[in-house]
C-alpha positions as CSV (number, residue, x, y, z in Angstrom):
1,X,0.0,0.0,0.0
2,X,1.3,3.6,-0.6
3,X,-0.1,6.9,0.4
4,X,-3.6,7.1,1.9
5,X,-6.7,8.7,0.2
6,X,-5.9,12.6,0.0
7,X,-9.0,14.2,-1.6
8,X,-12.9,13.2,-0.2
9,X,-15.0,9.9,-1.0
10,X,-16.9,11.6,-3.0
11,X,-14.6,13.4,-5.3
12,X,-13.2,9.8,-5.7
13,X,-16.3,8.2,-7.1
14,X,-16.9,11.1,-9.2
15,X,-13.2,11.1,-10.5
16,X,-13.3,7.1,-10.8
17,X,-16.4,6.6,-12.4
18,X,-15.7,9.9,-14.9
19,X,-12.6,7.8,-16.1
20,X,-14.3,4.9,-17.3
21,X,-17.0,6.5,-18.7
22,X,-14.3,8.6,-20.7
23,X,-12.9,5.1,-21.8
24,X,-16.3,3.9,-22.7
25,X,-16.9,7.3,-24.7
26,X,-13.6,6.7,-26.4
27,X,-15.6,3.2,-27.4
28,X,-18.6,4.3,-28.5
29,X,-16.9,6.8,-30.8
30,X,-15.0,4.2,-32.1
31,X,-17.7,1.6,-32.9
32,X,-19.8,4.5,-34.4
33,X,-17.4,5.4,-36.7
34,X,-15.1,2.3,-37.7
35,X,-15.7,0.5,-41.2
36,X,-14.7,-2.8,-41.0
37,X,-17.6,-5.5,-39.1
38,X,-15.1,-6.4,-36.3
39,X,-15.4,-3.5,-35.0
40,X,-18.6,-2.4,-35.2
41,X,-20.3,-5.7,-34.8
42,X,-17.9,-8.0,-33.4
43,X,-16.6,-5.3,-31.2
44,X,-13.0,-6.7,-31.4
45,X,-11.1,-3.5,-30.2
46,X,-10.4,-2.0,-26.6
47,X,-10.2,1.6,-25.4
48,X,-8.4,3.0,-22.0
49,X,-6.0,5.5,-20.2
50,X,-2.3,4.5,-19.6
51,X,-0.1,6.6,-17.5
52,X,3.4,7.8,-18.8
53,X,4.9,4.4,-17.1
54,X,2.0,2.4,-18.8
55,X,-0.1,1.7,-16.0
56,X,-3.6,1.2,-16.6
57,X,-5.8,4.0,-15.0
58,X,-9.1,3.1,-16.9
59,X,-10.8,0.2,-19.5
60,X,-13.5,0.6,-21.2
61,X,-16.2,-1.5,-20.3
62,X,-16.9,-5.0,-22.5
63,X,-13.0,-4.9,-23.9
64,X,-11.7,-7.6,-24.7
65,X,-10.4,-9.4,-21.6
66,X,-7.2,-10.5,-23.4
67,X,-6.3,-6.8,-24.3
68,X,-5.6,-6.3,-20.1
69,X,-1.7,-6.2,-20.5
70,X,-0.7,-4.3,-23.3
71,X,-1.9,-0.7,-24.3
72,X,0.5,0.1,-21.9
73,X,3.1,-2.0,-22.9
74,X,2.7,0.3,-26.3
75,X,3.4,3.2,-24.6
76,X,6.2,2.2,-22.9
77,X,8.0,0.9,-26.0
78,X,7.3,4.8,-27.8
79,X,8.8,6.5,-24.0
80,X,11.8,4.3,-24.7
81,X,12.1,5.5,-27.9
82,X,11.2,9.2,-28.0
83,X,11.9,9.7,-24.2
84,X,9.3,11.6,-21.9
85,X,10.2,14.8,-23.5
86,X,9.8,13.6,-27.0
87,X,6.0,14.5,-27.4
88,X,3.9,17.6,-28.1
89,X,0.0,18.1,-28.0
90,X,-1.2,16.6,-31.8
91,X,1.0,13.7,-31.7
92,X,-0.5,10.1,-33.0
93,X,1.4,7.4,-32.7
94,X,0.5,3.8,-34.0
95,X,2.3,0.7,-33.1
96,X,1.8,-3.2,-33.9
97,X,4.9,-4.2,-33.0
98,X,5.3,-8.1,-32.3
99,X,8.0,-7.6,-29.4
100,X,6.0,-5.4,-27.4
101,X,2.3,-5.7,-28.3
102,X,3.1,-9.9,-28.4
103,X,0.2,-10.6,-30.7
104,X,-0.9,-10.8,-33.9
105,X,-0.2,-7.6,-36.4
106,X,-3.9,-6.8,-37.7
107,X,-4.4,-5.9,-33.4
108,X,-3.6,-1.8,-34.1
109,X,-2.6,0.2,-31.2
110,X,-3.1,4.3,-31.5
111,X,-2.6,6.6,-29.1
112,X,-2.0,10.4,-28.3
113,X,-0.6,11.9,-25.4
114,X,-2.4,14.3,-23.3
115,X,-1.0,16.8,-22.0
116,X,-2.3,19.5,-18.6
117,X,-0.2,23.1,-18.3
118,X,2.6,21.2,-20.0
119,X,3.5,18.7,-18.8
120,X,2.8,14.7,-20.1
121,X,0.3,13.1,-17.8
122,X,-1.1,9.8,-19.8
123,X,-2.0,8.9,-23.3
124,X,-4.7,8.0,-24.5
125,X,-4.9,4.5,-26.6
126,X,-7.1,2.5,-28.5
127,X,-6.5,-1.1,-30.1
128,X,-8.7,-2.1,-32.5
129,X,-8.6,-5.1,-35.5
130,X,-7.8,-4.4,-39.0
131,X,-9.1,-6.7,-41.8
132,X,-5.5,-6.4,-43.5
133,X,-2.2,-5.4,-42.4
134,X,-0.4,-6.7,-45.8
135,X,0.3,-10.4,-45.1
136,X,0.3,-13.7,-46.9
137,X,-3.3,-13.8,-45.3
138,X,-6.1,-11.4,-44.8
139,X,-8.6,-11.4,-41.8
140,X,-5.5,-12.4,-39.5
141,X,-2.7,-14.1,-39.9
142,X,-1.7,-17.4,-42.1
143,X,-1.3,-20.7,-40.8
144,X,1.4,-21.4,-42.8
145,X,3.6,-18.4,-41.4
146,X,6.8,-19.4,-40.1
147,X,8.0,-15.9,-39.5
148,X,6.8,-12.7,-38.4
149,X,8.0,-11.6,-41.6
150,X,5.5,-13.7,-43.4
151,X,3.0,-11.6,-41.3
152,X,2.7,-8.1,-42.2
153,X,3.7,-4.3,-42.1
154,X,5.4,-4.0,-38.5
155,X,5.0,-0.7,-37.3
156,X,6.5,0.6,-33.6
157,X,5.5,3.7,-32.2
158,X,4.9,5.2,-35.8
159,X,4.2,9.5,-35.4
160,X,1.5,9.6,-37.8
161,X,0.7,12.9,-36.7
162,X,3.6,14.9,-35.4
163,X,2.6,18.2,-33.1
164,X,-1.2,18.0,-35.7
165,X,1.2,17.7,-38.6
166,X,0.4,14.6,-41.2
167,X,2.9,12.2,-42.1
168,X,2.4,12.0,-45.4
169,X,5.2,9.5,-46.0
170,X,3.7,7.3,-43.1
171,X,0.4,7.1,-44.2
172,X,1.3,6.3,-47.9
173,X,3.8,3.5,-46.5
174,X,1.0,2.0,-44.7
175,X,-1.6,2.4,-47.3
176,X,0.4,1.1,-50.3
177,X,1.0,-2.4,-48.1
178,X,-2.5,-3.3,-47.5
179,X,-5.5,-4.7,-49.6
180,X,-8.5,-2.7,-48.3
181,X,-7.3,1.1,-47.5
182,X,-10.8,2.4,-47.6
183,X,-11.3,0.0,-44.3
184,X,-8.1,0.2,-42.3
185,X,-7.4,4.0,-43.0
186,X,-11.1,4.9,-41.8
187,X,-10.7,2.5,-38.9
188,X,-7.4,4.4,-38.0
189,X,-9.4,7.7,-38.1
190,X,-11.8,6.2,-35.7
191,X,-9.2,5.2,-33.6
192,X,-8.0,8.8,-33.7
193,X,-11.6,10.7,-33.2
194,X,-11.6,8.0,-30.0
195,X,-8.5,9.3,-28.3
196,X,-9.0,12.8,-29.1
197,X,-12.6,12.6,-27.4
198,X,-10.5,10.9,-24.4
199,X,-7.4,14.4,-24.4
200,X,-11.2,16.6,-24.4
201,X,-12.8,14.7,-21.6
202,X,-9.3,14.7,-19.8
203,X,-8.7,18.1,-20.3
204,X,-12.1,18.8,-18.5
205,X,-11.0,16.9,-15.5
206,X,-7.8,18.1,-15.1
207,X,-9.3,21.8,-15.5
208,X,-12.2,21.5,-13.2
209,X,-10.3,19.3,-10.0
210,X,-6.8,20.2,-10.6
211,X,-3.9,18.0,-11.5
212,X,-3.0,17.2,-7.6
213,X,-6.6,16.2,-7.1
214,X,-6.6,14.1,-10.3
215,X,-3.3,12.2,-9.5
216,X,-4.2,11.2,-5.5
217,X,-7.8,10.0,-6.7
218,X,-6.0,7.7,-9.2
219,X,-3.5,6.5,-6.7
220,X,-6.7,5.5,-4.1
221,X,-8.3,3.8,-7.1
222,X,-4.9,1.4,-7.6
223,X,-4.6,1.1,-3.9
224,X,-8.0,0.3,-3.0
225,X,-8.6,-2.2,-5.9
226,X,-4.9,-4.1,-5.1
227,X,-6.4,-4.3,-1.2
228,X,-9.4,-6.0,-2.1
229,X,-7.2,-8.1,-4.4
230,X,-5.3,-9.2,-1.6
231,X,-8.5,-9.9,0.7
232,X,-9.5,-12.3,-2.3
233,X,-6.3,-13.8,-2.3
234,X,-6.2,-14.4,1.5
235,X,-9.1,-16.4,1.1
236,X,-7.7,-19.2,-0.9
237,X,-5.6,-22.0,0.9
238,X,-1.9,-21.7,0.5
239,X,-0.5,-24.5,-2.1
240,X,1.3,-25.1,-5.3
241,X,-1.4,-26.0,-7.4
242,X,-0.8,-27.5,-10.7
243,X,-2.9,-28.6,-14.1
244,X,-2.0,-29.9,-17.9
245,X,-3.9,-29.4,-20.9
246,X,-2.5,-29.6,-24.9
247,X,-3.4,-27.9,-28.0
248,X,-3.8,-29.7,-31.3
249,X,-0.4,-28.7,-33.2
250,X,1.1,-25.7,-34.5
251,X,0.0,-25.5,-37.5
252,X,3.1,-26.5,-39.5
253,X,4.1,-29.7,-37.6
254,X,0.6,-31.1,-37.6
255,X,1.4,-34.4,-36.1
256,X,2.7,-33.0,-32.7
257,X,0.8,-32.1,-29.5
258,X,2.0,-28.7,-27.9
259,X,1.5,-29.7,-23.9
260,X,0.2,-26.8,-21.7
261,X,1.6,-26.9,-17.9
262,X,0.8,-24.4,-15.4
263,X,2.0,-24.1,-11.6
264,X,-0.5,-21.6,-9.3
265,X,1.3,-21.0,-6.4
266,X,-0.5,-18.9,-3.7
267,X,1.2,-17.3,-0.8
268,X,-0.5,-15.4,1.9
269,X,-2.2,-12.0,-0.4
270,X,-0.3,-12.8,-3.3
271,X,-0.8,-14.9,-6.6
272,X,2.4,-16.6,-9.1
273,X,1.6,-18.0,-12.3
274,X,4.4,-19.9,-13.0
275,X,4.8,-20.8,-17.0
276,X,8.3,-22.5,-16.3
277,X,7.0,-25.5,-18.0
278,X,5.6,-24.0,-20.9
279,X,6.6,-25.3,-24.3
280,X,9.3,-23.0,-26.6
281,X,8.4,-21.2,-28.9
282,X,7.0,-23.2,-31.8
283,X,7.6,-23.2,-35.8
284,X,4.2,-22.6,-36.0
285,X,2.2,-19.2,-35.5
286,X,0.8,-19.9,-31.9
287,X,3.3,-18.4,-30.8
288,X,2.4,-15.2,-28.4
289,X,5.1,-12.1,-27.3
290,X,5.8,-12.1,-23.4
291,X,2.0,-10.0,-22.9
292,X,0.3,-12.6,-23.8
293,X,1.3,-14.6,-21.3
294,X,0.9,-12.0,-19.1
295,X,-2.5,-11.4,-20.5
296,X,-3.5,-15.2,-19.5
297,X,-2.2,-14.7,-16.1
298,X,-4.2,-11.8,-15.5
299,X,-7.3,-12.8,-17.4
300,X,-7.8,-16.2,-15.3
301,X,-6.5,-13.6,-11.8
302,X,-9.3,-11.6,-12.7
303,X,-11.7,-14.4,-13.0
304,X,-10.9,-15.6,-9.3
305,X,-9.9,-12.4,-7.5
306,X,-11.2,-9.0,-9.1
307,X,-14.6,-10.2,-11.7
308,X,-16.4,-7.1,-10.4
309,X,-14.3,-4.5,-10.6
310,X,-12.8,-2.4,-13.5
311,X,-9.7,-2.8,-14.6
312,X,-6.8,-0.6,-13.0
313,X,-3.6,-1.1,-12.3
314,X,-4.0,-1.7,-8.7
315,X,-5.6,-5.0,-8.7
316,X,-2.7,-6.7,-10.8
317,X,0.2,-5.4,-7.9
318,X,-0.6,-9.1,-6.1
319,X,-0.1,-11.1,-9.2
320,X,3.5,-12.4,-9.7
321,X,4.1,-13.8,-13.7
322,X,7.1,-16.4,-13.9
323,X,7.2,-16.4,-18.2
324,X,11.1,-17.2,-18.4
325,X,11.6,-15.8,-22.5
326,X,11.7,-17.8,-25.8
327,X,8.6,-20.1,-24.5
328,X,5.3,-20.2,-26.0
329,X,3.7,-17.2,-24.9
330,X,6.8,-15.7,-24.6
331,X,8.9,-15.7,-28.3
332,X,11.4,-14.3,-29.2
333,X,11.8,-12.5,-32.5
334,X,11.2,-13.1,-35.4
335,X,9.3,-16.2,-34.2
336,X,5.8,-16.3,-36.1
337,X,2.7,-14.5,-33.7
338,X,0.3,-14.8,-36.3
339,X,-2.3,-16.8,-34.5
340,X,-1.1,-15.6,-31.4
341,X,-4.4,-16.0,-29.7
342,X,-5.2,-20.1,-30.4
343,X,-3.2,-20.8,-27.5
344,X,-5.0,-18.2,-24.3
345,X,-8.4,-20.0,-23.9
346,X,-6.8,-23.1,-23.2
347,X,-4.2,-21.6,-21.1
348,X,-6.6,-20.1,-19.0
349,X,-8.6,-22.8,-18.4
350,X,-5.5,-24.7,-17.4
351,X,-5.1,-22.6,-15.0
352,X,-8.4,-22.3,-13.6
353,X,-8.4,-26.2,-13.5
354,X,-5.0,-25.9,-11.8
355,X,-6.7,-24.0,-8.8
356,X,-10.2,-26.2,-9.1
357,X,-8.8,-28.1,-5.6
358,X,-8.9,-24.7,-4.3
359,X,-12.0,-23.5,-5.1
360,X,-14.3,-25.7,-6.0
361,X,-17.2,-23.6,-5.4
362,X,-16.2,-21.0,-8.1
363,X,-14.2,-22.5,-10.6
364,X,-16.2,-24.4,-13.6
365,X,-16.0,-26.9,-15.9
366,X,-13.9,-26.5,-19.0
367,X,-15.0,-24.9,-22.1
368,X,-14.9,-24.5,-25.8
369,X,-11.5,-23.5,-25.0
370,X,-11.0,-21.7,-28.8
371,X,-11.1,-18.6,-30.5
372,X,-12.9,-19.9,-33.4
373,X,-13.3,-17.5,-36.5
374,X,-13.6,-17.4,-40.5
375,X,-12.7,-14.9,-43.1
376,X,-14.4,-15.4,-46.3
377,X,-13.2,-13.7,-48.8
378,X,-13.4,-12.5,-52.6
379,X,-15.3,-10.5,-55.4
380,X,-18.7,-9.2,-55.0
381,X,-19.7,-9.3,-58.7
382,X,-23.0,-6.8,-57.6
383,X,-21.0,-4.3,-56.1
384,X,-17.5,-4.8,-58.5
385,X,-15.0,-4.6,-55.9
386,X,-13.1,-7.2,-53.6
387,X,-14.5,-8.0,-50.2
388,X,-13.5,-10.0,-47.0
389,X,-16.0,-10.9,-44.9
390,X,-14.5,-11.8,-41.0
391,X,-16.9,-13.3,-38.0
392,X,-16.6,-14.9,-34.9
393,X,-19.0,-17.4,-33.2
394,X,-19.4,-18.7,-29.6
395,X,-19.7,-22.1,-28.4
396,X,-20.1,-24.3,-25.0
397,X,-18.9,-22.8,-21.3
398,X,-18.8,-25.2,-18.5
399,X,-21.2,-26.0,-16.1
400,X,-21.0,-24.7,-12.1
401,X,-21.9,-25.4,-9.1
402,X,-25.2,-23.4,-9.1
403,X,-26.5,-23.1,-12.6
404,X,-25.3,-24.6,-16.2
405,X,-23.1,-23.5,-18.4
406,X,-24.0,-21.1,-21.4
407,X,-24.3,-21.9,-24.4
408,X,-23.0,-20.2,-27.6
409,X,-21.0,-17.7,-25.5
410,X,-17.7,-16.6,-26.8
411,X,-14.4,-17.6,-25.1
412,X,-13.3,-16.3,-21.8
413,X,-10.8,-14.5,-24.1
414,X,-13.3,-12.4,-26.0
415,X,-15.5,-11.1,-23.0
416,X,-18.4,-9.2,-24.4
417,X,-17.3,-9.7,-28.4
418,X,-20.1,-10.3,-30.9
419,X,-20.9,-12.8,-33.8
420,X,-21.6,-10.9,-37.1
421,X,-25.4,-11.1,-37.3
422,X,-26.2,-13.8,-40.1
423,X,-28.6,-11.0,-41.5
424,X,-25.9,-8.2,-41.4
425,X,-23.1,-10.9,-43.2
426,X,-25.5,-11.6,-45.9
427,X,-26.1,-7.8,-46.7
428,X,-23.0,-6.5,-46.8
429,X,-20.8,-9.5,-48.5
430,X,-22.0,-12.5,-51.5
431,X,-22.1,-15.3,-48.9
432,X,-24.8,-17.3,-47.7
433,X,-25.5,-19.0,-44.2
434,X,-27.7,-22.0,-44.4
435,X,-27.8,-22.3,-40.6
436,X,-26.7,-21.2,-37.2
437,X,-27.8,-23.2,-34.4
438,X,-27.4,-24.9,-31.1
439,X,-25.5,-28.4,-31.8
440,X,-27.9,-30.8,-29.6
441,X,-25.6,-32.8,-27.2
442,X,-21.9,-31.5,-27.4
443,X,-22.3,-30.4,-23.8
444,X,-20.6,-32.4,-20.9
445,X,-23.2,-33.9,-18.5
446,X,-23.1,-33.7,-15.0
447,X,-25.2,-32.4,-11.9
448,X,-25.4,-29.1,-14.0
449,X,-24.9,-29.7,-17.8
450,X,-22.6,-27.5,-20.0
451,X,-23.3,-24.8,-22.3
452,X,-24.1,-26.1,-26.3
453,X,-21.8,-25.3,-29.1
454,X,-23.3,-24.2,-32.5
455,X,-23.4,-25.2,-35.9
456,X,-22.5,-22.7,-38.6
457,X,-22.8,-23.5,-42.4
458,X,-21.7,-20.7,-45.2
459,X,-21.3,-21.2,-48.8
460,X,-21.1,-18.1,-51.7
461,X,-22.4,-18.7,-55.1
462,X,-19.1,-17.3,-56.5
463,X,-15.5,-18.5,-55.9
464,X,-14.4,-17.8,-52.5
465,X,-11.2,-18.1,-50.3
466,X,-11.7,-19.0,-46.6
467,X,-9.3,-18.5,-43.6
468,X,-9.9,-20.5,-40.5
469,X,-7.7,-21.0,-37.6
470,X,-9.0,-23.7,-35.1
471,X,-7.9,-25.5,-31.8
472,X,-9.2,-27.9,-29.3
473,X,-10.4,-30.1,-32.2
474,X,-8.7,-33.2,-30.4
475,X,-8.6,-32.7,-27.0
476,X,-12.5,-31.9,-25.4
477,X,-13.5,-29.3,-23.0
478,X,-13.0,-31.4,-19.6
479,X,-15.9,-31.6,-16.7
480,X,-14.9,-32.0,-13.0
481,X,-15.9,-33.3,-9.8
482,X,-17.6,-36.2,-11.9
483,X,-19.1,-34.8,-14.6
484,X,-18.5,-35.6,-18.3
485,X,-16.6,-34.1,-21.4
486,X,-17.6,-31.9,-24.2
487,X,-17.1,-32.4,-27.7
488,X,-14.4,-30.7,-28.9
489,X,-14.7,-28.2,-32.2
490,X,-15.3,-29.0,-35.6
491,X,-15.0,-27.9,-39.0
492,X,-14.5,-29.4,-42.6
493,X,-15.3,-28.7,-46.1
494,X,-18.0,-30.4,-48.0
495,X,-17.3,-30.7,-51.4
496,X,-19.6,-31.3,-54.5
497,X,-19.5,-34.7,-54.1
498,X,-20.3,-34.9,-50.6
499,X,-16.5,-35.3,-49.4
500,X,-15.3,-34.0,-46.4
501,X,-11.9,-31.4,-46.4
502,X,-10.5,-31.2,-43.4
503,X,-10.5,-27.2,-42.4
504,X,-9.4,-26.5,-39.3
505,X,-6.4,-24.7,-40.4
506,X,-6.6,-22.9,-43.8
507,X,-5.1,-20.0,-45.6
508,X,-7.0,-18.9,-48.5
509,X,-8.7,-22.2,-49.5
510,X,-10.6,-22.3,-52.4
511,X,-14.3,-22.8,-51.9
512,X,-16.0,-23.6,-55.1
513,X,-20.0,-22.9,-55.8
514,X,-22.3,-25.3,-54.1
515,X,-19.5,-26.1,-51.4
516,X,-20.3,-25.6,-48.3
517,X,-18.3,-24.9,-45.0
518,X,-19.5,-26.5,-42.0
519,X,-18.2,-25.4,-38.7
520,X,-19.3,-27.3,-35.1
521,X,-18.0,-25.5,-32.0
522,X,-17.2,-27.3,-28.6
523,X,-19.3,-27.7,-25.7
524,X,-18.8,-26.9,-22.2
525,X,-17.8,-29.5,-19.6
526,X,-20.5,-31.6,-16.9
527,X,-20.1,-30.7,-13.3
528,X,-20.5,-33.1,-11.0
529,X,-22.4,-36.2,-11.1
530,X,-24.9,-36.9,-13.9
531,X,-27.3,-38.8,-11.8
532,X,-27.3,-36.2,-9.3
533,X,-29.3,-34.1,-12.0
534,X,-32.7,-33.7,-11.3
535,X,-35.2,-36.2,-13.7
536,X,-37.5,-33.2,-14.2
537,X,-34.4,-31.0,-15.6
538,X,-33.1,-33.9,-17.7
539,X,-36.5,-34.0,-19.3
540,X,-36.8,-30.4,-19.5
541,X,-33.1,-30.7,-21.7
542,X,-34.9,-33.4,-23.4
543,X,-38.1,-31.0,-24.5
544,X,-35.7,-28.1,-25.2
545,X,-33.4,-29.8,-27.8
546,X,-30.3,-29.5,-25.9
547,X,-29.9,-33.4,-25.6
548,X,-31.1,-36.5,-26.9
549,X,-33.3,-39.1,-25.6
550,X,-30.4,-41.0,-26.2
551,X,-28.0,-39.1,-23.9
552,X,-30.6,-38.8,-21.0
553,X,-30.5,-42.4,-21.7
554,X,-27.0,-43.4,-21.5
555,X,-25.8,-40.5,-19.3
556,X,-28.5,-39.3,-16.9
557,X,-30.4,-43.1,-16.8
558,X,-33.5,-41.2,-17.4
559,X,-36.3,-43.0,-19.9
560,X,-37.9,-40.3,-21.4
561,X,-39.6,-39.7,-25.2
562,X,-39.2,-37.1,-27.5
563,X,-41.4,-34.9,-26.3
564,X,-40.2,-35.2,-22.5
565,X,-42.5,-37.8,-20.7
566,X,-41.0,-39.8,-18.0
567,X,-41.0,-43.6,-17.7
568,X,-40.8,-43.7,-14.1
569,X,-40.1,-47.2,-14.2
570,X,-38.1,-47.7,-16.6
571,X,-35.8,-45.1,-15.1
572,X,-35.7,-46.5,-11.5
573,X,-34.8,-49.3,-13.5
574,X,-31.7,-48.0,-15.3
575,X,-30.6,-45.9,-12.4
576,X,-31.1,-49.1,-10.2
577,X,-28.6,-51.3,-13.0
578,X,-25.9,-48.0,-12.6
């Protein structure tokens, strides 16, 4: 703990709440006035207010989860470049950069400084997704990549704007090395109008409390939210607690496992993730810089300790992250990032199983444990121009100890992210979706059931080129404390003869007219014991469409029909044969 409060509670509040609605008005401006769908329907950006050391001071609310660790790690890398005093009001900066940012090059950071009576105070920064930064790959990055070279423009703590002044040069660089300028230029302008609504609303502050006033309420804010941290923390038994996991492969060797390890190790008010035993870095593009292992650490942390609360720095001072470099999650240069996020959900669910001894009350069953994602792409004949169409989809969470698990949620990654309407994908691009629905019985069964995954089918009438990137195809979402697996995700290609193409991993694979593309996403893990499940909610599951007769059959011993009637005695007779 440092200094104690020095302004009133009620300047606080004011002063706390005011800088996460500015970060959530920094959002909305954003979303309003970006051009490409994961932004404004997907909502695949983040918005916030670092500190000159790159301390978090706000989030917006319903950012990505996975973006906790590095707007400020952006800002640090352009202080080391440019020093403290190498900023003036108007500046813009723009950085991807794989060493600092760790993830995937189409994830844009911007961000201006602000500045009160002269002197640099914070920045303000938004991160958003591009469809193209120039790679072998639109929509994100190829699965073929071996080498962040093979993975776009790289740009580190670019001055667009220098003192309100255009960099001409900067801007043509940029533009001349991606496919869809229109799209990523006017998403970088709404970046911009973002973080220039943040220096107004800042500027406001700063004028009306003062700049002492400002500074002491931030400092209460980190040291309020790390005490309640450590309250949290205090409440879970000491222990090294330990878990393993595996993803499917790295895309290039496709006949080898990549094993996940974590150590939790919990001491008095403070938290380690240890990722000592991680794997290194891989030939493939799973491959994360150091923050997003740091992201992983802090994402599951938040879960446990802080779920409530916004995200400031304070709350992460109890969390210790062991990520030794050259690791998975931690490569070095030029190691490939592209798909940079395949390897988080299942991290953090390794390490939520890791402390499931712990806290079995709280933590749940495994889940879909994916990002899963297409980007179709091609040439709309109607409107005579090229088009690229990306979307994510949601799938199974596990269940808990009070209620089930959701279905066709997104992964704990993606926090309050959006699928692309069907009717909005249709409108704007020449694809078609045949269907989008719950996939009956790929949730785990237990006392409370799993969330459902979905099925997605697209097709265009036209030659297309798909991108996918999927994981946890081999290995299911896990239940606990008795209850069952999911099944894992899904996807393949069904061609005009009714073949199936393996797709789980494709860059810019032809998809012909009349083929379709099938995707299946995981479920969510069972917790507990099936037969502990009520008969009437089994038959309620049974009405509903979530499982089969079979499956109430086989894994609840309930004999029920179609439409949900009990066999009483048929059932007293299975469950008395279990």
């Amino acid at each position: 703990m440092t200094n104690p409060v020095k302004t009133n509670p009620v300047t606080l509040e004011v002063v706390r709440n005011a800088l996460v609605a500015y970060a959530n008005e920094m959002a909305t401006v954003l979303v309003r006035t970006a051009y490409n769908m994961m932004i404004f329907e997907v909502h695949d950006y983040c918005t916030g207010i670092v500190d000159v050391e790159g301390n978090i001071i706000s989030q917006n609310t319903g950012g990505l989860p996975i973006f906790l660790a590095d707007l400020g790690a952006a800002v640090v890398g352009a202080v080391e470049i440019y020093g403290k005093d190498g900023f003036a009001p108007g500046d813009v900066l723009v950085s991807n950069d794989p060493v600092l940012c760790g993830q995937h090059l189409n994830n844009i950071v911007v961000f201006t400084p602000f500045f009160f009576e002269g002197e640099l105070l914070a920045f303000l920064a938004s991160r958003a997704h591009w469809v193209d930064v120039g790679s072998g790959s639109s929509g994100f990055g190829s699965t073929s990549s071996q080498s962040i070279f093979d993975e776009g423009i790289q740009l580190r703590a670019i001055k667009i704007y220098s003192a309100g002044n255009r960099n001409e040069e900067a801007f043509r660089i940029i533009k001349d090395n991606i496919r869809y300028p229109d799209s990523s230029l006017g998403d970088l302008r709404a970046q911009i109008a973002g973080c220039k609504l943040g220096e107004r609303r800042l500027g406001d502050m700063f004028a009306k409390y003062g700049r002492t006033t400002v500074l002491d309420c931030v400092t209460a804010m980190w040291d309020q939210a790390e005490a309640l941290a450590r309250a949290r923390i205090r409440a879970i038994p000491n222990g090294v607690y330990e878990a393993e996991s595996y993803l499917d492969n790295d895309y290039v060797e496709r006949d080898k496992i990549i094993p996940i390890k974590v150590r939790v190790i919990i001491d008095d008010d403070e938290m380690t993730v240890d990722f000592s035993d991680l794997p290194l870095q891989v030939k493939g593009p799973i491959n994360s810089g150091p923050s997003g292992g740091i992201a992983c650490a802090r994402v599951a942390y938040k879960c446990l300790v802080a779920p409530h609360t916004g995200a400031t720095q304070g709350e992460f001072r109890p969390l210790k992250v062991n990520l030794p470099p050259g690791r998975l999650l931690s490569a070095i240069r030029p190691a490939p990032i592209g798909g940079w996020s395949l390897s988080m959900p299942t991290v953090i669910d390794t390490i939520l199983l890791a402390l499931a001894p712990a806290l079995p009350d709280l933590v749940p069953a495994g889940h879909k444990g994916d990002m899963s994602g297409y980007a179709m792409m091609g040439h709309d004949k109607s409107w005579g121009r090229p088009y690229i169409c990306l979307n994510i989809f949601g799938g199974g969470w596990g269940g808990q100890k009070d209620h089930d698990g959701i279905s066709a949620a997104v992964s704990i990654c993606q926090g309050n992210v959006h699928n692309g309407p069907v009717e909005v994908q249709e409108a704007y691009y020449p694809i078609i979706v045949d269907n989008h629905e719950f996939l009956q019985d790929s949730c785990g069964s237990g006392r409370n059931r799993g969330g459902l995954g979905i099925e997605i089918t697209i097709r265009s009438e036209d030659d297309a080129y798909l991108n996918t990137q999927f994981q946890r195809t081999v290995m299911p979402p896990w239940g606990i404390l008795g209850g069952t697996e999911a099944k894992p995700n899904e996807i393949f290609i069904e061609g005009l003869n009714g073949e199936h193409r393996q797709g789980a991993a494709v860059t810019r694979h032809l998809i012909k007219p009349g083929e379709r593309v099938v995707m299946r996403t995981g479920g969510g893990g069972g917790y507990g014991d099936p037969l502990e499940r009520e008969i009437e909610r089994v038959a309620s599951d049974v009405r509903g469409g979530y499982i089969s007769v079979k499956r109430a059959r086989d894994d609840y011993k309930v004999a029920v029909d179609k439409k949900g009637n009990i066999d009483e005695a048929a059932t007293k007779a299975l469950r008395a044969r279990s």
